[in-house]
C-alpha positions as CSV (number, residue, x, y, z in Angstrom):
1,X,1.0,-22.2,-18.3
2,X,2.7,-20.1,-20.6
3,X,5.9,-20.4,-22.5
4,X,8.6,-19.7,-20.5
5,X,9.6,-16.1,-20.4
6,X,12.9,-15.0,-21.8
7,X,15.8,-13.5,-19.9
8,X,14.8,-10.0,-21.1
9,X,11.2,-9.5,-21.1
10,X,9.7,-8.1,-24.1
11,X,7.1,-5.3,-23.3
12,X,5.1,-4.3,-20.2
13,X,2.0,-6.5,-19.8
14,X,-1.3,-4.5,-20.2
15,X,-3.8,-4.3,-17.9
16,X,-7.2,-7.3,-18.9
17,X,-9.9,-5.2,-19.8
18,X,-12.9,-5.3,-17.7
19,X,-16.3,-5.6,-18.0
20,X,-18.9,-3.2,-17.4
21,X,-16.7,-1.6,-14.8
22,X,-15.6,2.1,-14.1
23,X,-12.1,3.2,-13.1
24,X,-12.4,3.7,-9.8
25,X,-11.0,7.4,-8.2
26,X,-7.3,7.3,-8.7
27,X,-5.4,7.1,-5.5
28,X,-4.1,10.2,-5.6
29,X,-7.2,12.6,-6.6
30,X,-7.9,14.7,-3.6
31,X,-11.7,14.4,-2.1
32,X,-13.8,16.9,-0.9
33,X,-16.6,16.2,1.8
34,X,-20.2,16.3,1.1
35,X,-23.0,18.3,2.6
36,X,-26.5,16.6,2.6
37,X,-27.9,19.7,0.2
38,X,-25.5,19.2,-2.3
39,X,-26.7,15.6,-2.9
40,X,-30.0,15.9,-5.2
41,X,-33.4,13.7,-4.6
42,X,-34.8,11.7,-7.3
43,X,-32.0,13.1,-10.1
44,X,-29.1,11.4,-11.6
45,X,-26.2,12.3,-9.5
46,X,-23.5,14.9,-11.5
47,X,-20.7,13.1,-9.9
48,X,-19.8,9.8,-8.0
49,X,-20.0,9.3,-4.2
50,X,-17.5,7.9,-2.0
51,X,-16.6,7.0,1.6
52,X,-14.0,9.6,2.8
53,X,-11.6,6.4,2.2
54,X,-12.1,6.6,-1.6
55,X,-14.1,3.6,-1.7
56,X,-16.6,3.6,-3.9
57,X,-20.8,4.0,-2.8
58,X,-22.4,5.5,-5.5
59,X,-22.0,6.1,-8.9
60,X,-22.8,9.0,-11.2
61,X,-25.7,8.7,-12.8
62,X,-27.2,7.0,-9.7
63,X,-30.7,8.4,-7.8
64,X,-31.0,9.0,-3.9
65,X,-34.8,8.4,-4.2
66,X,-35.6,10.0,-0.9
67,X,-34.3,12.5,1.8
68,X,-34.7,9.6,4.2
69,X,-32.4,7.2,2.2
70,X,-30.0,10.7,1.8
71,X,-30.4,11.2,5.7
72,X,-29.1,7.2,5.7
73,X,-26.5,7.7,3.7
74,X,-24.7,10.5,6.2
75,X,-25.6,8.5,9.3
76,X,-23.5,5.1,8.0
77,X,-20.6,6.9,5.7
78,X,-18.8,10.1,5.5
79,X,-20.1,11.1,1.6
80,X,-17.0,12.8,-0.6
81,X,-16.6,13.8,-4.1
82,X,-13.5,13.4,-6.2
83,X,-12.1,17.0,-6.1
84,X,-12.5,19.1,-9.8
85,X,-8.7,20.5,-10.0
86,X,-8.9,24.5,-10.1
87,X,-12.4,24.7,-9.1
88,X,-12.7,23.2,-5.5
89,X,-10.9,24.0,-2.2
90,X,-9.2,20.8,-1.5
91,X,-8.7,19.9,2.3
92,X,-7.0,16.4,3.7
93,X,-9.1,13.6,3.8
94,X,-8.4,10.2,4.9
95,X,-8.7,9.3,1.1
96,X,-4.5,8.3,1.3
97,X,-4.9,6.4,4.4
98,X,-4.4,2.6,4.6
99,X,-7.2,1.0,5.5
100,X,-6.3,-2.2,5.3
101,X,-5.9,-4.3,8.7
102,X,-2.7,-4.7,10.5
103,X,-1.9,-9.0,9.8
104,X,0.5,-10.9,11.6
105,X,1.8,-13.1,8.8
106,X,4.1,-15.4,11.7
107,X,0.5,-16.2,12.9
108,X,-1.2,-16.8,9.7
109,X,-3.3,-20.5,9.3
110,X,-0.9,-23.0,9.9
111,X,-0.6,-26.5,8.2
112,X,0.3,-29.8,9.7
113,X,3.5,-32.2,8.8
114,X,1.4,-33.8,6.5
115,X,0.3,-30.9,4.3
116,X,1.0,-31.2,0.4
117,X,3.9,-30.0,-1.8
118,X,3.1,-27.3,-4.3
119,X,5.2,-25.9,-7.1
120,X,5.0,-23.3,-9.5
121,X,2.7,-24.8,-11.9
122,X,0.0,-25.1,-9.2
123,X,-0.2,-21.8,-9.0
124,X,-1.2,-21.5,-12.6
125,X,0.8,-18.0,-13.2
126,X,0.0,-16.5,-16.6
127,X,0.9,-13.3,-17.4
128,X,-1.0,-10.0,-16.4
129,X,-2.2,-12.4,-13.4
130,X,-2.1,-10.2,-10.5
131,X,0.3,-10.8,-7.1
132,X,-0.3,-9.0,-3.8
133,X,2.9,-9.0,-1.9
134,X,3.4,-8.3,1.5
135,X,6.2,-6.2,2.3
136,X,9.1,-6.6,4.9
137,X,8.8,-4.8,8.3
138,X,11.2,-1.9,7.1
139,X,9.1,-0.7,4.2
140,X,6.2,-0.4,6.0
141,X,4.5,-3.8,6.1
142,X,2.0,-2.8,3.8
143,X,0.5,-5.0,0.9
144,X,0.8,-4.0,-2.7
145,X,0.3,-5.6,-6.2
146,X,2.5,-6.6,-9.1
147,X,1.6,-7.8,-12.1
148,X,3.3,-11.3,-13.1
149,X,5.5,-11.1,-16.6
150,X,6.4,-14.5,-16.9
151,X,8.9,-17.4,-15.5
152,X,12.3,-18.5,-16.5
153,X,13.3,-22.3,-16.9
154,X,14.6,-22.0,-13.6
155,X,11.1,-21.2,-12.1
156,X,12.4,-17.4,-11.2
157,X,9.8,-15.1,-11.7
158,X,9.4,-11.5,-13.7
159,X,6.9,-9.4,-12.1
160,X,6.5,-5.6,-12.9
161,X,7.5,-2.9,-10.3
162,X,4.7,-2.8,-6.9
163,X,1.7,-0.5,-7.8
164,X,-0.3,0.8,-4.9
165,X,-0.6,3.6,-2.4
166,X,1.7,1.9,-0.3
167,X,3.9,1.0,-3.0
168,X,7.9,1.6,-2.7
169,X,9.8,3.7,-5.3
170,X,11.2,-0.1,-5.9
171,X,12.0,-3.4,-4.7
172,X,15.7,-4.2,-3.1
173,X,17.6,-7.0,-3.8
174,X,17.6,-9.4,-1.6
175,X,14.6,-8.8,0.0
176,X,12.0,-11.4,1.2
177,X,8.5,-11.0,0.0
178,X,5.4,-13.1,1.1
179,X,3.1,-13.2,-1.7
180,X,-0.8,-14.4,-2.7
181,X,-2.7,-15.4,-5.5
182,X,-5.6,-15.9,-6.6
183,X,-6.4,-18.9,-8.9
184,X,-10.5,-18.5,-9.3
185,X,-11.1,-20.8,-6.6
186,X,-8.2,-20.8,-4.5
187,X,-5.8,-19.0,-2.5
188,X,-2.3,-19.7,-2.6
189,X,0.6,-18.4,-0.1
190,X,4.9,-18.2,-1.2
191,X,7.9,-16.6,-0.1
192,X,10.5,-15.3,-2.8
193,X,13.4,-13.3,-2.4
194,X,14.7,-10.3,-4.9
195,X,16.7,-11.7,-6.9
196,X,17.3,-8.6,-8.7
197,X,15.7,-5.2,-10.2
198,X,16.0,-4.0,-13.8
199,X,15.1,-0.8,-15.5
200,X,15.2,-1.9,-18.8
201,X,13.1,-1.6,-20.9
202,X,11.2,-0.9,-18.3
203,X,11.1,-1.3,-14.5
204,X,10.8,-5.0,-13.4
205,X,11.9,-7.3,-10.8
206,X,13.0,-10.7,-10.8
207,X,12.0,-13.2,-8.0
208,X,13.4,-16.5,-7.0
209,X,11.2,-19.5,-7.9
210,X,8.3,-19.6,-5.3
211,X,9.1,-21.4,-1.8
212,X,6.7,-22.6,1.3
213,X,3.8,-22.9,-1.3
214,X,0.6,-23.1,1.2
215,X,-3.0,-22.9,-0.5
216,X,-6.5,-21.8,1.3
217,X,-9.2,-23.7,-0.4
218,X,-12.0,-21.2,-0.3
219,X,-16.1,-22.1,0.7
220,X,-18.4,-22.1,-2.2
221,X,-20.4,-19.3,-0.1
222,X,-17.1,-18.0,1.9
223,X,-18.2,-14.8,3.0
224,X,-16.4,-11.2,4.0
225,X,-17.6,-8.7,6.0
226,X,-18.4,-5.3,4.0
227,X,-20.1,-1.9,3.9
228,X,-21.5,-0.9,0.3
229,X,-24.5,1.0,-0.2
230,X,-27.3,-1.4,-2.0
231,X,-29.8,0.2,-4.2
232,X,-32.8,-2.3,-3.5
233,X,-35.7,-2.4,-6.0
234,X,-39.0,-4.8,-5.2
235,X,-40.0,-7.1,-8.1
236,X,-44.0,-7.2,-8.3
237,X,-44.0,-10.1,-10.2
238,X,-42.4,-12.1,-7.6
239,X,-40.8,-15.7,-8.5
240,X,-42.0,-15.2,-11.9
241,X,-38.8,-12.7,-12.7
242,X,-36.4,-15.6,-12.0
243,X,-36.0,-15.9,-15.5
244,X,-35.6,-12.5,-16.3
245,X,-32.4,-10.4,-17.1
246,X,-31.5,-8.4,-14.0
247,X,-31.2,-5.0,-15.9
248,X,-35.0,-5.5,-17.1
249,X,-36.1,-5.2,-13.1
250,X,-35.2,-2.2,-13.0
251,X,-37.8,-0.9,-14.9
252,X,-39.0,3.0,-14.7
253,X,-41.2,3.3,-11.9
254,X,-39.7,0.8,-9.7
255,X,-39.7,2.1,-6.2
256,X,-35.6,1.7,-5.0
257,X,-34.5,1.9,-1.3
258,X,-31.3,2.7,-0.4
259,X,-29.7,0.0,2.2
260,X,-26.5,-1.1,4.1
261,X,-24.5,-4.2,2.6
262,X,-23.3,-6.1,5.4
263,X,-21.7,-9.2,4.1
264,X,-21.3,-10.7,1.2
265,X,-20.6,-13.7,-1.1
266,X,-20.8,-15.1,-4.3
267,X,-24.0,-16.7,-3.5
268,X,-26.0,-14.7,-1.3
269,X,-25.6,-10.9,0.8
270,X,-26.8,-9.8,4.0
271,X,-28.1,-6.2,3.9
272,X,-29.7,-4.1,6.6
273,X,-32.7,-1.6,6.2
274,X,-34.8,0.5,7.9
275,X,-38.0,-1.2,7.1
276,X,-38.6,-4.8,5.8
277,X,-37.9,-4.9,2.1
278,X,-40.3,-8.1,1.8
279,X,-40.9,-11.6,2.9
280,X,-39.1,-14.6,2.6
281,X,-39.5,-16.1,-0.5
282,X,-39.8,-12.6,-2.1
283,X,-37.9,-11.4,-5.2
284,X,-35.9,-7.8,-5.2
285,X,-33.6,-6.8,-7.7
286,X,-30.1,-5.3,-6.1
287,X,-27.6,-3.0,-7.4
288,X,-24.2,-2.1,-5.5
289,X,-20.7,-1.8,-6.6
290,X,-17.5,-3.4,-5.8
291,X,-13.9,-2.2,-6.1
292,X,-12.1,-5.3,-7.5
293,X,-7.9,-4.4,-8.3
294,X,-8.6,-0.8,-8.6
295,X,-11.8,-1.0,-10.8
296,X,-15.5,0.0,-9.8
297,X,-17.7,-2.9,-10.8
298,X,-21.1,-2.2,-10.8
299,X,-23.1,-5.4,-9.9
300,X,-26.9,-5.8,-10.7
301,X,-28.7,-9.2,-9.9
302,X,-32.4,-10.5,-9.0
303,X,-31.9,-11.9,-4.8
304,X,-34.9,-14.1,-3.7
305,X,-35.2,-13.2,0.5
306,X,-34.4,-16.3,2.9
307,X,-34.7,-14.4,6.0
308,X,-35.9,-11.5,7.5
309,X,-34.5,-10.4,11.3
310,X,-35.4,-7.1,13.1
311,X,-32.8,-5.6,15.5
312,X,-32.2,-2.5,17.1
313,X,-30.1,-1.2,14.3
314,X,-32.8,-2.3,12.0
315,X,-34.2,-5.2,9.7
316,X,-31.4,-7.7,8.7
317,X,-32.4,-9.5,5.0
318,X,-30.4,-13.1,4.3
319,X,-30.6,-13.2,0.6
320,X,-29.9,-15.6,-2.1
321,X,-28.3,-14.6,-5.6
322,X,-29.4,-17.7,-7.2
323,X,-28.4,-16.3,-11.3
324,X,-25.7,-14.3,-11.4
325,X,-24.0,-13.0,-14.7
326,X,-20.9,-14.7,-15.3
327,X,-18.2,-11.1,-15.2
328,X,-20.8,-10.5,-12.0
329,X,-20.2,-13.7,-10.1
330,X,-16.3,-13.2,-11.1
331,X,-16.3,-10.2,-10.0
332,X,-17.8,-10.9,-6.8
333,X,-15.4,-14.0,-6.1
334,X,-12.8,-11.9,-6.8
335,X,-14.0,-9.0,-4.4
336,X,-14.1,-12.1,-1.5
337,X,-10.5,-12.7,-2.4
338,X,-9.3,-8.8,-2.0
339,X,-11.3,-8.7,1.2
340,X,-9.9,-11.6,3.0
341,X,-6.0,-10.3,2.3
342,X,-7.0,-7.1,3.3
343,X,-8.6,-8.6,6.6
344,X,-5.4,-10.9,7.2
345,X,-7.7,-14.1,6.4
346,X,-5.9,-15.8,3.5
């Protein structure tokens, strides 16, 4: 844990850098909906795609190989384009909507008498750690994310004003505020109250020391529902690219297929196709992105297939991310995390 923080902090934290990642569409950029002819085959895309929610599918630069995978991609998503200011025709999308899941926090996993005491320095708070906060019924009872500054002797805590589309113009005093975090392997659960809210230098807030500590110990392979597009590439050379780096697999020439990401996990992904992508024990090389605090991570990795299932909707593919770059297996734990508050799991 860091020193503590002084009563006046010193500067605004600023924001970890990330790796390989892409800012995702600001909230606020307008979007403008797609039509199938304005999406080019087998060329590098002149703009990225996303659902009409803003979430990321497709990046710029990426190839829709074929006017069946374009076809696909209209039949499970609604395709929009950030809007180019002064050039486009902006109409309202559902790009500002919530679209995270109503939670019942009363109603949340409960513990039993016997559950252990946490304090502060369980949590493992350093600063430019992120906090989502949950926030009382008369603001909404939407989640948004602070930033933490540091903590005072007293355990209080400096966070930095709420960010998010949901967020308030500030925080009140006296306010109670349920709040997670995220410690790489764990979830943990508090209560604080505003203590107070400073402008100066900048705008800040200062919490109580964190109360009713509960922690979720997340599964190795805890997995979360999703919806991504995958760009799936087959290896030829089967087990022997096990060793290989994931960018090399996706060499020019490889034949991609555009597919539905239906779960996924640090250790493996479901993903659903049209037609079988290979047989078990196969090697493909998978490419998909994930919106992790605001950023667009792209994520590339050789999968080896455990299991293939056909179903009315199509063939479902259990596979296994056995190497994953380090940033990419962060990135994906992290995605887990961001999915199970938004899902009122955590």
């Amino acid at each position: 844990m860091s020193a503590n923080t002084p009563a006046q902090p010193p500067a605004a934290p600023s924001a970890p850098p990330a790796l390989s990642a892409h800012s995702a569409p600001a909230p606020g950029l307008p979007l403008v909906a797609l039509a199938p002819e304005e999406i080019p085959l087998g060329e590098a895309l002149p703009w990225a795609i996303v659902d009409r929610n803003g979430e990321p599918l497709l990046s710029a630069g990426d190839i829709v190989p074929t006017q069946a995978g374009r076809d696909w991609l209209f039949t499970s998503f609604t395709p929009h384009r950030v809007a180019s200011l002064g050039e486009d025709n902006v109409v309202a999308t559902g790009a500002h909507a919530s679209t995270q899941a109503p939670t019942d926090t009363a109603t949340a996993a409960t513990t039993n008498a016997a559950s252990p005491q946490y304090g502060l320095t369980d949590l493992n708070l350093r600063p430019g750690d992120w906090l989502q906060i949950q926030l009382p019924p008369g603001a909404g009872s939407q989640r948004v994310r602070t930033r933490v500054i540091g903590h005072a002797p007293n355990q209080m805590l400096f966070v930095t004003a709420p960010a998010g589309r949901a967020a308030p113009p500030t925080l009140r005093a006296s306010e109670r505020l349920e709040l997670w975090t995220f410690s790489g392997e764990d979830i943990f659960h508090f209560v604080c109250t505003v203590e107070r809210v400073e402008r100066v230098p900048f705008d800040y807030a200062v919490l109580s020391a964190p109360a009713q500590i509960r922690r979720k110990v997340l599964r190795r392979s805890q997995r979360v529902p999703a919806k991504l597009v995958v760009s799936v590439g087959r290896n030829s050379t089967g087990s022997e690219a096990d060793g290989q780096d994931a960018n090399s697999a996706a060499g020019a020439g490889q034949a991609r297929h555009l597919a539905l990401l239906q779960d996924v996990s640090a250790e493996g992904v479901s993903l659903l196709a049209d037609t079988p992508l290979g047989a078990p024990g196969d090697s493909v090389h998978l490419a998909f992105r994930v919106r992790v605090g605001g950023i667009d991570m792209p994520i590339e990795a050789m999968g080896t297939i455990r299991g293939v299932q056909q179903g009315d909707d199509g063939h479902l593919h259990g596979i296994e991310l056995p190497v994953l770059e380090p940033s990419h297996y962060v990135a994906l734990k992290c995605y887990v995390y961001e999915r199970l508050l938004a899902l009122g799991s955590a």
